[in-house]
Phi, psi and omega in degrees: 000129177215154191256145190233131168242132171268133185295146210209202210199041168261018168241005203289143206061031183246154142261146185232172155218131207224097187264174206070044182260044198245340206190183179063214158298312154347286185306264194324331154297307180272010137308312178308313189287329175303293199295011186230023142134336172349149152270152172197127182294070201287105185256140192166169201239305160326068183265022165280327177283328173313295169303331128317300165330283168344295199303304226271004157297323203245032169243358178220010170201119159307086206069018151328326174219161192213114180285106141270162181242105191243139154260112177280024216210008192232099171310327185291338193281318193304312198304304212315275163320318183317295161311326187280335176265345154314310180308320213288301195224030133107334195182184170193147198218331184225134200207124190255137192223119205221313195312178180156178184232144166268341175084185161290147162235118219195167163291166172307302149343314194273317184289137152286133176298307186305336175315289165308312195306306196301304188284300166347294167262018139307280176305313197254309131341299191291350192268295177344298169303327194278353183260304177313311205246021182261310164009277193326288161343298178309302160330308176283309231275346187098007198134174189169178161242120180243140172245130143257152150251118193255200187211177160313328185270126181068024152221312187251335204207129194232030183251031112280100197294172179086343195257033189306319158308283184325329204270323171285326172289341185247013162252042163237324183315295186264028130302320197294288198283026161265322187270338183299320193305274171326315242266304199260011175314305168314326174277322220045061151241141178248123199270124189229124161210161189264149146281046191292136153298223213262119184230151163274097194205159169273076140276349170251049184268323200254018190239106202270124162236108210306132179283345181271007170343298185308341170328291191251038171285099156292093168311136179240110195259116194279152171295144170312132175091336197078335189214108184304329165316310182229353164090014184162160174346134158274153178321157117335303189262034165248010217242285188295355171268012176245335131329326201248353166302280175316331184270325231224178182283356167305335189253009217298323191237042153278086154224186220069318188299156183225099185255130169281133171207109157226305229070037200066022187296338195253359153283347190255351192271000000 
């Protein structure tokens, strides 16, 4: 299934930053902001698909985009970028904190402690950095938007199993961006964050699974397709118009929030 958006100016003149952006949601997320008027900062440590991405955004805006090669998860690299994208384009108004990992998946038992620590500052460490040195900015700018992507797992649904890590890190997301929410209200900045369920992206690109899983696998005999809405994984770019949402003045007096986009999958677990 694929979505086609006409380019349109409802970002014209805003800057974003979109980290994960080489691919997934990322990617569709900052295509979408490109294509509705956007400037956008690709930030990713795969920085041969970022630089695909880059071509194919300035192939439809001409220096719409600027691929960096960032580890979100390396304060000096995040800061780093930060500035260079400010320098680059003058401001920043949107910041999509997208990246992340699934990490090992194993018993509790099983996880290497550096094993925990690596999906933690990826995922958490990393929303926390891409929030610390984008802040400022937001601040000057007078307002702004932060998106996090948090996920279902550790907040509405705890049934992949193995995944203790991965589960703990994306329920600090959205505590973080509740208190961030309040913390940065007064600024008119607005703190957001989604949940998706099962979306079609290579993230189990990034993902290690312990062969003895089945010990603590409670069976669940899931309904055909998993997700009653569409009968299977949701889009990327059903990801990202829920981004472009969360970003625009449509969204002006959202924050806080914790949205859910699965297609009822974590209603049935």
């Amino acid at each position: 299934m694929s979505y086609s958006v006409a380019v349109g100016a409802a970002f014209e003149g805003k800057t974003a930053i979109v980290t994960g952006a080489a691919s997934g949601i990322g990617k569709a997320a900052a295509l979408r902001l490109a294509k509705e008027g956007a400037n956008v900062a690709l930030f990713d440590l795969n920085h041969d698909r970022t630089k695909t991405t880059e071509k194919e955004i300035n192939s439809i805006r001409t220096g719409a985009a600027r691929a960096f090669e960032v580890d979100i998860s390396d304060p000096l690299r995040v800061e780093k970028a930060v500035l260079e994208t400010v320098e680059l384009y003058g401001g920043l108004d949107i910041v999509f904190a997208n990246a992340g990992i699934n990490g090992v998946v194993a018993p509790i038992e099983e996880i290497g402690i550096e094993d925990w620590r690596r999906t933690l500052s990826t995922n958490l460490d990393g929303t926390f950095l891409t929030m610390k040195y984008t802040v400022p900015h937001l601040k000057k700018q007078g307002g702004g938007s932060i998106i996090i992507t948090s996920s279902i797992n550790g907040n509405t649904r705890f049934t992949s199993f193995g995944m203790s890590a991965y589960s703990t890190s994306k329920a600090g997301q959205t505590a973080f961006a509740k208190m961030a929410a309040l913390e940065l209200a007064k600024f008119r900045i607005r703190v957001n964050v989604i949940c998706p369920g099962a979306i079609s992206t290579n993230i189990d690109d990034s993902t290690i699974k312990a062969e003895d899983l089945k010990e603590i696998v409670i069976p669940v005999e899931f309904p055909e397709g998993g997700q009653p809405l569409a009968g299977g994984p949701g889009q990327p770019e059903q990801v990202a118009d829920l981004v472009c949402f969360l970003a625009s003045r449509q969204s002006s007096h959202i924050t806080g929030a914790q949205i859910v986009i699965d297609g009822a999958e974590s209603l049935l677990f």
